[in-house]
Every structure is written in C-alpha cells, then in structure tokens.
Steps between C-alpha positions, in 0.01 A plus 500: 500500500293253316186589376358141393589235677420146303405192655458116274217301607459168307168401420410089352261361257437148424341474137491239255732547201257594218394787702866590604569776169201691573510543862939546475377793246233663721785527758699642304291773380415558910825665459672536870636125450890475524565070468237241356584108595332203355563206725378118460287272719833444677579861577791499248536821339437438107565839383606839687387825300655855617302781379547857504335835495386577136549149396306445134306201418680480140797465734331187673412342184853205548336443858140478423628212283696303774203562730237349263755202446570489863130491549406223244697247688420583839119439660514703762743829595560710779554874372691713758501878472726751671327856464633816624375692751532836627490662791466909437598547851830720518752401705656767737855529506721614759572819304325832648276629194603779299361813501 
C-alpha cells in the first residue's frame, strides 16, 4: 500500500537575468520543488539544479554564484521548475485488510 502517491508537474518563467537570483530563491524557499532549469532564448538548458528536502541556502551559496554569472551574460531566461506534488489518496491493494 502506498499512502502518498507523488506526481512532477513543471511549471516556466521567463524573467530577465537581473531578476533571475531573487525569484530562483523565492522558489526555493516554496519548498515542494525537486529540479530548477535555467534555459536561454534558444531553449538550451544553461544550468540544471537538483534540490532536495532540507536543502540549506549556505549549501547553495557555489550555485547562487554560477546563477548570478549565468545571469549577467544572458538578457533574457526561461526558469523551469519541477515541484512535487502529492496526492494523499491511498491506494488499495489487493490484500484483504487486517483485522
């Protein structure tokens, strides 16, 4: 039986790179967000950023750094967000319940 189920939806914002930090770090603090991608005008994926449960922002410190570079050479940036979601529907099972 599984009680959670999770389903990834990906979610895009365009933004302009001076404003690409801040809004990467509201994300972040959002908390249910599993993969962050910063893409070009072209669709090319710049830089892919896996994050996990209880990740800490002193942690992040290497990538806010290649982000703000990545972002003062690029105008304009697509930022594409994989969050979790769960469903707290339980699943039945084919296994009589126990008593």
């Amino acid at each position: 039986m599984n009680p959670e189920a999770e389903k990834v939806t990906t979610e895009e914002f365009k933004i302009t790179g001076d404003a690409v930090v801040a809004k990467i770090k509201e994300l972040v603090r959002e908390g249910n967000i599993r993969r962050i991608m910063i893409k070009n005008e072209e669709g090319r994926v710049l830089i892919e950023i896996p994050l996990t449960i209880g990740v800490v922002s002193a942690v992040l410190l290497p990538v806010w750094a290649a982000i703000g570079a990545i972002a003062a050479l690029v105008a304009n940036l697509t930022i594409a967000v994989e969050r979790r979601e769960y469903d707290s529907k339980r699943q039945e099972s084919d296994e009589p319940p126990i008593s």
